[in-house]
DRENGUDO-206523 format. One line per field, with one value per atom (N, C-alpha, C): x negated, y negated, z; residue in one letter; chain; atom name. Coordinates in nm, 4 decimals, m for minus. Each point is the difference from the previous one (the first is absolute). Example, Ala and Ser with C-alpha at 12.3 -4.5 7.8 and 13.67 -1.06 7.14 Angstrom:
BEGIN
xx: (m1.3190, 0.0890, m0.0900, 0.0350, m0.0820, 0.0770)
yy: (0.5690, m0.1190, m0.1200, m0.1050, m0.1190, m0.1090)
zz: (0.7800, 0.0000, 0.0000, m0.0720, 0.0060, 0.0730)
residu: (a, a, a, s, s, s)
chaine: (A, A, A, A, A, A)
atome: (N, CA, C, N, CA, C)
END
This chain:
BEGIN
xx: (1.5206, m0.0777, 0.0705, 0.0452, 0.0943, 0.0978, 0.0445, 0.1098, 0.1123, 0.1314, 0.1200, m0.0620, m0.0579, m0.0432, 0.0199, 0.0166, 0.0407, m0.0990, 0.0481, m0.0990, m0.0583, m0.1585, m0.0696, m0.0299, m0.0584, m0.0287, m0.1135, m0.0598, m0.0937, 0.0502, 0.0719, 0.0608, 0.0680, 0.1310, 0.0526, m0.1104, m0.1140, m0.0725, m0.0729, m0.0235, m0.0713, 0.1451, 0.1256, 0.1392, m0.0362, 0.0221, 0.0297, m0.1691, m0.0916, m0.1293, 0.0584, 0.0310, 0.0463, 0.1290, 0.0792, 0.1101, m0.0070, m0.1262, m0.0462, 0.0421, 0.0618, 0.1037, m0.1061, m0.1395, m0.1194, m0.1483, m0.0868, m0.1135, m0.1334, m0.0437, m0.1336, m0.0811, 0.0106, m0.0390, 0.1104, 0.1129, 0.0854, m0.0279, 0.0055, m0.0252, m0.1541, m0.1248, m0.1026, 0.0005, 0.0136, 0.0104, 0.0656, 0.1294, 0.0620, m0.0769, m0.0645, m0.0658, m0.1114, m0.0602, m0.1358, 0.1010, 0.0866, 0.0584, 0.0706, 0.0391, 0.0941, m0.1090, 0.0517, m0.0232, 0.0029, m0.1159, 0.0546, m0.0985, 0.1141, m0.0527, m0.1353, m0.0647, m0.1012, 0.0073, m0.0362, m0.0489, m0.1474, m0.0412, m0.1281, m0.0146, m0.1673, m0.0530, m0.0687, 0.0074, m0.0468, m0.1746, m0.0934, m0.1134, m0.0992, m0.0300, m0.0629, m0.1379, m0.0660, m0.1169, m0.0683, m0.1100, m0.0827, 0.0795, 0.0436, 0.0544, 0.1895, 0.0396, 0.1370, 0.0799, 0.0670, 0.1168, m0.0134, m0.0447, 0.0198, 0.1543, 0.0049, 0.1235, m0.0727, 0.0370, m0.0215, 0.1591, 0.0198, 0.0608, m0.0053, 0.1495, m0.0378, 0.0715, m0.1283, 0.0166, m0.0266, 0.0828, m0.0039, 0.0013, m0.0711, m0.0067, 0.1038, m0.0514, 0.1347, 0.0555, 0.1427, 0.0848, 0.0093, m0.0738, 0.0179, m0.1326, m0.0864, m0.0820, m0.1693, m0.0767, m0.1292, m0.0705, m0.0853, m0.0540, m0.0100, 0.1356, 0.0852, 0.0699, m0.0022, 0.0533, 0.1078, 0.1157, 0.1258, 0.0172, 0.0982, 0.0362, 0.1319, 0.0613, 0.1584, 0.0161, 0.0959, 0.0178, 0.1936, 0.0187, 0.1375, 0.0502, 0.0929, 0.0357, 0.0742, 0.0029, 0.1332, m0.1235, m0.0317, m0.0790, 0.0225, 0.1463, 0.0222, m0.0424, m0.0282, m0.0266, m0.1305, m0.0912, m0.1749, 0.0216, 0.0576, 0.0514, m0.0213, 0.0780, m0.0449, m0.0857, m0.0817, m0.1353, m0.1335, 0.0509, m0.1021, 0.0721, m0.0894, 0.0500, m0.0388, m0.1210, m0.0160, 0.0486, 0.0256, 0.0088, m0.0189, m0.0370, m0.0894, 0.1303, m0.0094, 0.0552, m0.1006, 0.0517, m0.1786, 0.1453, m0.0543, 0.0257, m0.0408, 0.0938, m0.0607, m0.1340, 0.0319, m0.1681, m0.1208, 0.0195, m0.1078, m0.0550, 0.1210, m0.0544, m0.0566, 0.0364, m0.0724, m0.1254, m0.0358, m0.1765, m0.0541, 0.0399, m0.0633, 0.0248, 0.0521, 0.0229, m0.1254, m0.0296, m0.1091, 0.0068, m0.1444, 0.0231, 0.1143, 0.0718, 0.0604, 0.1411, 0.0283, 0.1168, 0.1494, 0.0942, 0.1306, 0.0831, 0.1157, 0.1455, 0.0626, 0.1072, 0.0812, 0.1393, 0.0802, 0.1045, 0.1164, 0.0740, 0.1267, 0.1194, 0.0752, 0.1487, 0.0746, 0.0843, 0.1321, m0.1032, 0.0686, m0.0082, m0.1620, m0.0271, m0.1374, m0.0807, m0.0732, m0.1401, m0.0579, m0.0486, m0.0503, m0.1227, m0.1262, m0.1235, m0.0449, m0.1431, m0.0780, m0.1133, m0.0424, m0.1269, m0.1053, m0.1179, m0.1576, m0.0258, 0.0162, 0.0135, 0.0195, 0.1471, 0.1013, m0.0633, m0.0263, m0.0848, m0.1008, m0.0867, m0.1335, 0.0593, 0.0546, 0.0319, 0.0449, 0.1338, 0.0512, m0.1203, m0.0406, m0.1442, m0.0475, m0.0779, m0.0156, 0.0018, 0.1736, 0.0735, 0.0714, 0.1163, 0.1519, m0.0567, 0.1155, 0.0092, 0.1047, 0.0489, 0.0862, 0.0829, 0.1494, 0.0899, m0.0049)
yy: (2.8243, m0.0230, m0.0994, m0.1064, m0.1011, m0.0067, m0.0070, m0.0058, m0.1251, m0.0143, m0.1275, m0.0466, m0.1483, m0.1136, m0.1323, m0.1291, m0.0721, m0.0665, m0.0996, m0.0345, m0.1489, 0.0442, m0.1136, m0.1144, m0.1413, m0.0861, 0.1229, 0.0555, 0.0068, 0.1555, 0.0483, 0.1292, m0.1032, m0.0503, m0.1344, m0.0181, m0.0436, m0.0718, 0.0641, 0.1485, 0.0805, 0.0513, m0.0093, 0.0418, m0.0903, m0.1175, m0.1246, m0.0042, 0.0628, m0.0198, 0.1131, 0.1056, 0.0997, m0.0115, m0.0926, m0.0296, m0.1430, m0.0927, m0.0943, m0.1236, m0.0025, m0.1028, m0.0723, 0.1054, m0.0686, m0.0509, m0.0285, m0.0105, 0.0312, 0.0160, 0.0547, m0.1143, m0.1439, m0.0899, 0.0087, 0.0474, m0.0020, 0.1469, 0.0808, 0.0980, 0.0780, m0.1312, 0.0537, m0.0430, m0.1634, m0.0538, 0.0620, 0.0871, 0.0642, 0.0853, 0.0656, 0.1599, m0.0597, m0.0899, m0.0093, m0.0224, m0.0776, 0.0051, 0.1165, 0.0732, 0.0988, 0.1462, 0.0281, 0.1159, 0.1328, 0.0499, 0.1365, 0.1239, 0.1073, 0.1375, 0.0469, 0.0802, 0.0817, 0.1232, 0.1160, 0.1404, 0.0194, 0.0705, 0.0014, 0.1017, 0.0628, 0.1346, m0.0534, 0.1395, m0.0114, 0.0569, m0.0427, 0.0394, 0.0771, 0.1127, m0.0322, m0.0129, m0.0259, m0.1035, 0.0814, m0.0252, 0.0213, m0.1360, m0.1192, m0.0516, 0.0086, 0.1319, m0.0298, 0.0168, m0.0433, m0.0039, m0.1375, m0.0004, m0.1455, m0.0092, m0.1120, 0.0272, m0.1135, 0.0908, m0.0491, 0.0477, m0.1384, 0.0028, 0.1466, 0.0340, 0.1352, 0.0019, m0.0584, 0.0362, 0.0842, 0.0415, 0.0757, m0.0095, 0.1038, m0.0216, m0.0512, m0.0928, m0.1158, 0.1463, 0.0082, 0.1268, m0.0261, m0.1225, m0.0451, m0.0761, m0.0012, m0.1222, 0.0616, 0.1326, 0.0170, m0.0734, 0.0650, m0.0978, m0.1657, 0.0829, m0.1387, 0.0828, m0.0874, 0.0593, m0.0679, 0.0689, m0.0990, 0.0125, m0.1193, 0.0389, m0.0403, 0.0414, m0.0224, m0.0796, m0.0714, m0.1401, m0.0029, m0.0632, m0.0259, m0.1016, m0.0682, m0.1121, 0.1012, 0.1743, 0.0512, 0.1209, m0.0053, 0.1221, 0.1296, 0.0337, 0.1325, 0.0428, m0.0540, 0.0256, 0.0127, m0.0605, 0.0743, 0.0809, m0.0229, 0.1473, 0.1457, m0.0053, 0.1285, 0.1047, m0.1410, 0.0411, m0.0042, 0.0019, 0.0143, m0.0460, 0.0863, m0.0765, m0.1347, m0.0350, m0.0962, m0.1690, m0.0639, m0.0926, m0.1597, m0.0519, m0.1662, m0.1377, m0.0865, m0.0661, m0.1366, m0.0780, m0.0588, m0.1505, m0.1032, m0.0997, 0.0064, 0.0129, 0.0271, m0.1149, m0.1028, m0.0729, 0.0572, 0.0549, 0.0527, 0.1172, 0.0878, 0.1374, m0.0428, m0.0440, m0.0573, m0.0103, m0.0565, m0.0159, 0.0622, 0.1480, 0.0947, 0.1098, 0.0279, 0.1018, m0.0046, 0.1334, 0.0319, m0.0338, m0.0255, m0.0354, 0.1434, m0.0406, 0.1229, 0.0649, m0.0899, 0.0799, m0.0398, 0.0436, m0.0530, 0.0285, m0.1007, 0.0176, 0.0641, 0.0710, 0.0637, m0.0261, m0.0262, m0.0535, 0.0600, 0.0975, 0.0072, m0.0442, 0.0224, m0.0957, 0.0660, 0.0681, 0.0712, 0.1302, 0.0415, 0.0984, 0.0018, m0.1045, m0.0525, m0.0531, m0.0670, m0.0318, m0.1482, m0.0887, m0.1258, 0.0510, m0.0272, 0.0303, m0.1318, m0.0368, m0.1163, 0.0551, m0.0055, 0.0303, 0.0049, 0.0281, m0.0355, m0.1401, m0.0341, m0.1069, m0.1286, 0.0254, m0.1314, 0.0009, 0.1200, 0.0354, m0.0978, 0.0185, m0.1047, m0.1330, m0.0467, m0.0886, m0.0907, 0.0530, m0.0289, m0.0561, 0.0817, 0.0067, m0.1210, m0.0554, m0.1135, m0.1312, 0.0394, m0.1257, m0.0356, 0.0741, m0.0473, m0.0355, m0.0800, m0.0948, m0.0215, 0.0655, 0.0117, m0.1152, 0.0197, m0.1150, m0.0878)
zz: (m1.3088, 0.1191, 0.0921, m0.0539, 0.0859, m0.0226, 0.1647, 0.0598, m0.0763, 0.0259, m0.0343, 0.1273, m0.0535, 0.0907, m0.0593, 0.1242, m0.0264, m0.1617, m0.0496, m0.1085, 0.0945, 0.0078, 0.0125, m0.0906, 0.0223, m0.1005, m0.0717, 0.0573, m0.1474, m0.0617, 0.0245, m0.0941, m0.0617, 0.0668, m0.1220, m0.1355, 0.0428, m0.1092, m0.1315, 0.0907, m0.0647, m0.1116, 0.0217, m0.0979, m0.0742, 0.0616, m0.1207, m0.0914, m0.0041, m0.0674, m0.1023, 0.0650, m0.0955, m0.0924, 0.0442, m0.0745, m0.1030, 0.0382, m0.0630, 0.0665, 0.1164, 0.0208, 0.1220, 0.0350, 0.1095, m0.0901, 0.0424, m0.0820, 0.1062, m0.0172, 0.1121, 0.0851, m0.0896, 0.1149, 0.1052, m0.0001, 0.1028, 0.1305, m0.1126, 0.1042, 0.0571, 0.0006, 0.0253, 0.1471, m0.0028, 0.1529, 0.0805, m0.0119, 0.0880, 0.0269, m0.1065, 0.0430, 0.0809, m0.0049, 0.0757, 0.1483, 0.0551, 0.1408, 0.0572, m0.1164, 0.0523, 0.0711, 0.1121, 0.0927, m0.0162, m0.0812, m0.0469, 0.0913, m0.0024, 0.0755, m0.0859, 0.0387, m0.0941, 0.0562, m0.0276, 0.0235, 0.0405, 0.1356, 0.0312, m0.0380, 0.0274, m0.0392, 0.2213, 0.0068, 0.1604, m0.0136, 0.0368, m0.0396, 0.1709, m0.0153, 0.1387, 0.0031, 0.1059, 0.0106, 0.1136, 0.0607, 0.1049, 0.0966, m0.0593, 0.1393, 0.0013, m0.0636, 0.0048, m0.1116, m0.0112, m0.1535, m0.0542, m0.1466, m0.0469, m0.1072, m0.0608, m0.0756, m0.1699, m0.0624, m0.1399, m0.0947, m0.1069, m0.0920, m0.0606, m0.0076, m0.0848, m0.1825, m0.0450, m0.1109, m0.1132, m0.0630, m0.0723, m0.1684, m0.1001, m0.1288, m0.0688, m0.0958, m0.0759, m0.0755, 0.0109, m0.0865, m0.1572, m0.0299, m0.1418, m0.0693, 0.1145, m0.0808, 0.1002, m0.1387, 0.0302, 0.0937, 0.1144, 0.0534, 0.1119, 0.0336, 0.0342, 0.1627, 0.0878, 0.1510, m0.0327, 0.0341, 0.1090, 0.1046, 0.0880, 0.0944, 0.0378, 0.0292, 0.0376, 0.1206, m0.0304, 0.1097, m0.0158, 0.1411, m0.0460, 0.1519, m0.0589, 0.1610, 0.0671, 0.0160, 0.0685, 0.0500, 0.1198, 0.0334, 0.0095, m0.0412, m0.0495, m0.1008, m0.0661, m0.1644, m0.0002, 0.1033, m0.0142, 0.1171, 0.0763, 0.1227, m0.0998, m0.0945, m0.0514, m0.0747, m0.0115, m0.0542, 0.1240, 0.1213, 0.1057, 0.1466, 0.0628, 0.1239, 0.0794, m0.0836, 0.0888, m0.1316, 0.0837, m0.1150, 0.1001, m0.1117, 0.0353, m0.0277, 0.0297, m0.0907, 0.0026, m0.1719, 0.0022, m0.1149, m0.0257, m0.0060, m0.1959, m0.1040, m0.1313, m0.0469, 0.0754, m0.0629, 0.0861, 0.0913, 0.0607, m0.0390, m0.0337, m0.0585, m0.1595, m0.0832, m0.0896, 0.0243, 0.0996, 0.0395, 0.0362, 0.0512, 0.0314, m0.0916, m0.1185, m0.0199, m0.1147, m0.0194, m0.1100, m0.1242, m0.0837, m0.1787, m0.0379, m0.0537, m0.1220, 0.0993, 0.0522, 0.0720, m0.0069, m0.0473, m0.0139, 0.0715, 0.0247, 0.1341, m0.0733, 0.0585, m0.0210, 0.0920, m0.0428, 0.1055, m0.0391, 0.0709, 0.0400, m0.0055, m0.1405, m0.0028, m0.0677, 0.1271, m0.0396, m0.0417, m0.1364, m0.0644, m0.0898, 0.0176, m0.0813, 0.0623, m0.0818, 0.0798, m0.0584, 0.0490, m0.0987, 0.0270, m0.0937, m0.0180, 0.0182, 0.0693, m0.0280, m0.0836, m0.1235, m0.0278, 0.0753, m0.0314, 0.0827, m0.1070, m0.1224, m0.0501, 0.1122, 0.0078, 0.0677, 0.1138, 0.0924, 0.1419, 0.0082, m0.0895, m0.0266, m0.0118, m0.1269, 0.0162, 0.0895, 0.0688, 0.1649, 0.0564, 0.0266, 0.1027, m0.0248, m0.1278, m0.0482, 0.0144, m0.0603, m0.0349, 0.0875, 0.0475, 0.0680, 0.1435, 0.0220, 0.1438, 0.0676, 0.0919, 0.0810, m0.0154, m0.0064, 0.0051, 0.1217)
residu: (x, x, x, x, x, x, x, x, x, x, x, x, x, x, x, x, x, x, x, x, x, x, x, x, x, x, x, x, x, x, x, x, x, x, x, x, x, x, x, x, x, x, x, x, x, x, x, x, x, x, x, x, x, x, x, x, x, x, x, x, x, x, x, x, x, x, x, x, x, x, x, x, x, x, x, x, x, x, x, x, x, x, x, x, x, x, x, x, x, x, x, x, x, x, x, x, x, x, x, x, x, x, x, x, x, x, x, x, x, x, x, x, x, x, x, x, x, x, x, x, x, x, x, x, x, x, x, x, x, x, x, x, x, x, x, x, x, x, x, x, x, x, x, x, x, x, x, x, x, x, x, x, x, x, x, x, x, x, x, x, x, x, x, x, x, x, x, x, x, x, x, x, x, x, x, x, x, x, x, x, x, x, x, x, x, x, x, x, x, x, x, x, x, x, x, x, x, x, x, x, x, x, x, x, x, x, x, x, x, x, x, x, x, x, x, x, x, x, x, x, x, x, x, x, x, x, x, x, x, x, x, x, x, x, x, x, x, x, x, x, x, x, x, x, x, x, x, x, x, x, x, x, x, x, x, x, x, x, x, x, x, x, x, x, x, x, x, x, x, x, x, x, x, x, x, x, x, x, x, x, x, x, x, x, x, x, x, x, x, x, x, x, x, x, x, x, x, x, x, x, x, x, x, x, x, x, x, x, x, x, x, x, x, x, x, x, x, x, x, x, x, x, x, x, x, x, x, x, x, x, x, x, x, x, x, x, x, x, x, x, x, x, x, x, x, x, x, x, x, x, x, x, x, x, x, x, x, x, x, x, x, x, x, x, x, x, x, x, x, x, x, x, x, x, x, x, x, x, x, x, x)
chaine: (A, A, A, A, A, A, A, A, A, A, A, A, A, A, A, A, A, A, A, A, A, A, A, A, A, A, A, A, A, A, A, A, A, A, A, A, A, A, A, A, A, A, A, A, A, A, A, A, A, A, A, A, A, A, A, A, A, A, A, A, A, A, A, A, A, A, A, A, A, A, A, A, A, A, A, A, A, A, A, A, A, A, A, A, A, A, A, A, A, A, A, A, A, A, A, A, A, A, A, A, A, A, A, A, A, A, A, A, A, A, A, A, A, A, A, A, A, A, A, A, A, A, A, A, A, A, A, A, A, A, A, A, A, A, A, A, A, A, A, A, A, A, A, A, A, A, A, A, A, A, A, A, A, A, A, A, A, A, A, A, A, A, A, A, A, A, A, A, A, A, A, A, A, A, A, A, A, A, A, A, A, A, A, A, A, A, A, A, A, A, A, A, A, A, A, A, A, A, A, A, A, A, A, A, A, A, A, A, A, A, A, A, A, A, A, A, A, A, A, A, A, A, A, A, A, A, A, A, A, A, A, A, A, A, A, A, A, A, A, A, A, A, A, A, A, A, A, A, A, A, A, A, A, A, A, A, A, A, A, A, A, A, A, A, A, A, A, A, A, A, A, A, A, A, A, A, A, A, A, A, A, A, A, A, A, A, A, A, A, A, A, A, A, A, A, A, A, A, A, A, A, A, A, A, A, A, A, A, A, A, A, A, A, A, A, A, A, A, A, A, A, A, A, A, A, A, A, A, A, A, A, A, A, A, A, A, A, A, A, A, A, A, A, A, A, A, A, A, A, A, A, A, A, A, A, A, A, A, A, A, A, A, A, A, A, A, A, A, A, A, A, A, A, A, A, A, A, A, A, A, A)
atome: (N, CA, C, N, CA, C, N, CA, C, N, CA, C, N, CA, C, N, CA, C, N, CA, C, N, CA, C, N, CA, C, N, CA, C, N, CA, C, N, CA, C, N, CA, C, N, CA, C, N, CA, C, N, CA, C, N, CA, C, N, CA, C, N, CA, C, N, CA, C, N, CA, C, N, CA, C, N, CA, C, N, CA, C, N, CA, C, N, CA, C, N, CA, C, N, CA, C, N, CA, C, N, CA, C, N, CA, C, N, CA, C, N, CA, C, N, CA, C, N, CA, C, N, CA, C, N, CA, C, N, CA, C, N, CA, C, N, CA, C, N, CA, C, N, CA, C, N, CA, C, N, CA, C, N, CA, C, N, CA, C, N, CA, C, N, CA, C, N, CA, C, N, CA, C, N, CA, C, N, CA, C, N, CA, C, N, CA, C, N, CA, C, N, CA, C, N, CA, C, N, CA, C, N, CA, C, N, CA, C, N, CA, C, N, CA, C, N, CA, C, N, CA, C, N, CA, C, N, CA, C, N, CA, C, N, CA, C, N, CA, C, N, CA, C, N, CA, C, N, CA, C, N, CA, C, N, CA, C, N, CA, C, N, CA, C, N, CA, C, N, CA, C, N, CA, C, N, CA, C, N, CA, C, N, CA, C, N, CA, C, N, CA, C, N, CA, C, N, CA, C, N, CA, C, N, CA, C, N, CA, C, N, CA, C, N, CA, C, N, CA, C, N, CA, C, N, CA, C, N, CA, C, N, CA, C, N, CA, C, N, CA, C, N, CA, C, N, CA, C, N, CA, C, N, CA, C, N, CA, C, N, CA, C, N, CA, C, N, CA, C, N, CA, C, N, CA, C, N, CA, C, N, CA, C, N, CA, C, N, CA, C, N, CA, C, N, CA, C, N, CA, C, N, CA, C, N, CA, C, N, CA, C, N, CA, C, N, CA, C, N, CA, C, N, CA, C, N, CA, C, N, CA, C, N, CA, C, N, CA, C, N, CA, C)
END
């Protein structure tokens, strides 16, 4: 799905979590500042077109929405045409019980649980 792009601090962080060399108090504060795209669903209305998150069934986990996010708006470009971009501690606060990220890297994907989702929501506090 994604493109050769530069490596941001938080793809950096999200390697080094996966390689052991990051730890997650490091890479939560980033995620709550960092600027990520989303995918809309276009809805129409009696006053117009609205725009809602378009998420879709978790591919692994019953019962569970995801939604795909990524700091490069090509990469939700192709899952819709319209696309938002929203601030990761903010979308945290709006997104529904039971719903997990899905993010875009390289050839793969990092998952946030609906677990960690909640939690986030919670706990973490912007650097």
């Amino acid at each position: 799905m994604m493109t050769t792009r530069e490596k941001t601090e938080f793809v950096k962080l999200i390697e080094g979590l996966e390689q052991g060399s990051t730890d997650q108090n490091t890479l939560w504060p980033v995620f709550l500042n960092t600027v990520f795209y989303i995918p809309l669903n276009a809805i129409k209305t009696a006053q117009g077109e609205s725009h809602t998150p378009a998420y879709a069934p978790s591919q692994v986990n019953e019962g569970i929405k995801s939604l795909v996010i990524s700091q490069f708006a090509a990469d939700v470009a192709e899952l819709s045409q319209h696309i938002s971009k929203v601030q990761g501690g903010d979308l945290l606060q709006t997104l529904p019980p039971k719903t997990e990220l899905v993010i875009p890297i390289g050839d793969n994907a990092f998952n946030i649980s609906a677990e960690t989702v909640s939690w986030l929501r919670a706990n973490a506090r912007p650097a």
